[in-house]
C-alpha positions in Angstrom: 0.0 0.0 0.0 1.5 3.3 -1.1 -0.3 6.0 0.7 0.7 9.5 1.7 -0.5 12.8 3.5 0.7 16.3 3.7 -0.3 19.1 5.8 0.5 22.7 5.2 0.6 25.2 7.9 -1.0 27.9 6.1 -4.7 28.5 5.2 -5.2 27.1 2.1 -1.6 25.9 1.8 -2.2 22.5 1.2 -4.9 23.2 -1.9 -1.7 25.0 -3.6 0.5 22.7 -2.9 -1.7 19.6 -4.1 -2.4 21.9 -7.3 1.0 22.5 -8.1 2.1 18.6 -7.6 -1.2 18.2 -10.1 0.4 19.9 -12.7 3.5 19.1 -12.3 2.6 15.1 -12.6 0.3 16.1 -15.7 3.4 17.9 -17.4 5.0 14.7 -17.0 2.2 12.7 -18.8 1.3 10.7 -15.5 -2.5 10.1 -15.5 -3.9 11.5 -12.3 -7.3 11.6 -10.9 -9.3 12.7 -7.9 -9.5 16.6 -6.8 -7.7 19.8 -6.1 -9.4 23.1 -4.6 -9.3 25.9 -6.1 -9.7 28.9 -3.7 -11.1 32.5 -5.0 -11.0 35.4 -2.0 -13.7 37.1 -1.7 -13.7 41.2 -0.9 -15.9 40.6 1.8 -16.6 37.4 3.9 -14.5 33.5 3.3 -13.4 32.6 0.3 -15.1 30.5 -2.0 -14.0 27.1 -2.4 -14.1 24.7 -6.2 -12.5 21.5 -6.9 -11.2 20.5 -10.5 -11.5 17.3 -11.1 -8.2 15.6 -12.5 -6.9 15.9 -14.6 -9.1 17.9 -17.0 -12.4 17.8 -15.5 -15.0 20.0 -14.4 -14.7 22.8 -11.8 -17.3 22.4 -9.0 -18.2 24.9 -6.8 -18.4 23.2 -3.3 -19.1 26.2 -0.9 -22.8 28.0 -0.1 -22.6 31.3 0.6 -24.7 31.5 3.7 -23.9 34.6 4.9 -21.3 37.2 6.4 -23.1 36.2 9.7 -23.0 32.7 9.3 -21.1 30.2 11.8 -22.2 26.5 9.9 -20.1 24.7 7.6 -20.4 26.1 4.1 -19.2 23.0 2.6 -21.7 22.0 -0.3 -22.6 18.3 0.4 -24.3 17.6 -2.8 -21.0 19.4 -5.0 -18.8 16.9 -3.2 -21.1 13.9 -3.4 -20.9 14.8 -7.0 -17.1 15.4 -7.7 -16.9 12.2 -5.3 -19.2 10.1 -8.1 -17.1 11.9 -11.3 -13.7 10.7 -9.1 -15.3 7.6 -8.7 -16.1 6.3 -12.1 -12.4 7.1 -13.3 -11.0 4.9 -10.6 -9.4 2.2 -13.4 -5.9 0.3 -13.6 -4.5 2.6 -15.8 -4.7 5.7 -13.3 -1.1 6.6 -12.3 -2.1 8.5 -8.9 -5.3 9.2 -6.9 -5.0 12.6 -5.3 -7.8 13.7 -2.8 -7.5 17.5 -2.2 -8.8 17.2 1.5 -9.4 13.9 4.0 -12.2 16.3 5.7 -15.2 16.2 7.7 -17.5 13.7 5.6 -14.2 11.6 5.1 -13.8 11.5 9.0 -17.6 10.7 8.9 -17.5 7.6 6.7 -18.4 9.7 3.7 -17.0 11.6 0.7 -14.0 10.4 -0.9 -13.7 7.3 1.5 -14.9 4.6 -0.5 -12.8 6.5 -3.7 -9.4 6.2 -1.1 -10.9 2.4 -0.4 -10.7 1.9 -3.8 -7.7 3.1 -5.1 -5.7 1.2 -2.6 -7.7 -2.6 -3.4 -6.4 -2.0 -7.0 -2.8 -1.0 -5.9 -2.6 2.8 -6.7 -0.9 5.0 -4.9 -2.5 8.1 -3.2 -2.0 11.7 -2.0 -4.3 13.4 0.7 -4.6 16.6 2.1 -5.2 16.3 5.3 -5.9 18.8 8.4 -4.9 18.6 12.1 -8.8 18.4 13.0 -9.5 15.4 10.9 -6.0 13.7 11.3 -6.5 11.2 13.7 -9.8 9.6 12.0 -7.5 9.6 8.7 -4.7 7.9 10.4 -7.6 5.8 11.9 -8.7 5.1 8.3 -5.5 4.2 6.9 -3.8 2.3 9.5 0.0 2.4 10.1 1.1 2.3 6.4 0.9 5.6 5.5 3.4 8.2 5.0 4.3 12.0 6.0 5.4 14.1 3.9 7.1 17.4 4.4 4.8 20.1 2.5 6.8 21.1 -0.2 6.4 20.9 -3.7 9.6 19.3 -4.1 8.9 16.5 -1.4 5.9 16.0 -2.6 6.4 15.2 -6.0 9.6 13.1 -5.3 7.0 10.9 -3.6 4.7 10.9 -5.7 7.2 9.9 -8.6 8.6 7.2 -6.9 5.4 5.8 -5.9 4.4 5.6 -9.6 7.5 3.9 -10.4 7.2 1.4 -8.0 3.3 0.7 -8.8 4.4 0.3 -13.3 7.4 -1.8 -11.6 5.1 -4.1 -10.1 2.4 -4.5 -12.6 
């Protein structure tokens, strides 16, 4: 099982970081799937919050704007479920990486991108998560003691992410 998380220390760090690697692999003519944010500031109130679905697909908005006010989650369940059912369906053998822009809240709660994780690691892939300090220890629940840390550079990041594609055409 070839399985990896990073975790950036700035707000919305990690979203850049997992774009970056995206594109990076995609110059390279790996085949990636799963989902990057894409973060757009607003002038007034949070940003709003899109995944792209790799490695050409749609952008879905995943935040409601619910208000300057507002306290709830803004989080879109629907959009995920959505980009989660897109992600899904391209889950094949020939996939070179999964990478899940966030193990979050509906992850930690059995849902979301879960079963696309479950999935990816049956048929041997290897995968790259976002994860955050308040949803680490279900992930690390999740995934058990085979996972790996990575240091949230571009340049870590990648070398991983390389290597672990290697190793996956290696053993095929």
């Amino acid at each position: 099982m070839q399985i990896a998380y990073t975790m950036a220390p700035s707000r919305g760090g990690t979203d850049l970081l997992l774009f970056r690697v995206a594109e990076a692999l995609s110059a390279q003519d790996y085949k990636t799937c799963g989902t990057v944010q894409i973060n757009t500031e607003r002038a007034v109130g949070k940003c709003d919050m899109d995944v792209q679905v790799l490695p050409n697909g749609p952008v879905l908005p995943i935040s409601q704007n619910l208000g300057r006010a507002s306290k709830g989650c803004r989080l879109d369940s629907a959009a995920l479920e959505a980009a989660v059912g897109i992600v899904s369906s391209q889950i094949t053998s020939d996939v070179d990486i999964l990478i899940i822009n966030k193990f979050g809240k509906h992850e930690a709660e059995g849902r979301g991108f879960r079963s696309v994780i479950a999935s990816a690691i049956e048929l041997g892939m290897p995968v790259l998560v976002g994860v955050n300090t308040l949803n680490l220890e279900a992930f690390l629940e999740f995934v058990g003691t085979e996972v790996t840390y990575l240091q949230p550079t571009v340049g870590s990041v990648l070398c991983w992410s390389e290597r672990a594609i290697n190793a996956k055409s290696f053993a095929a």
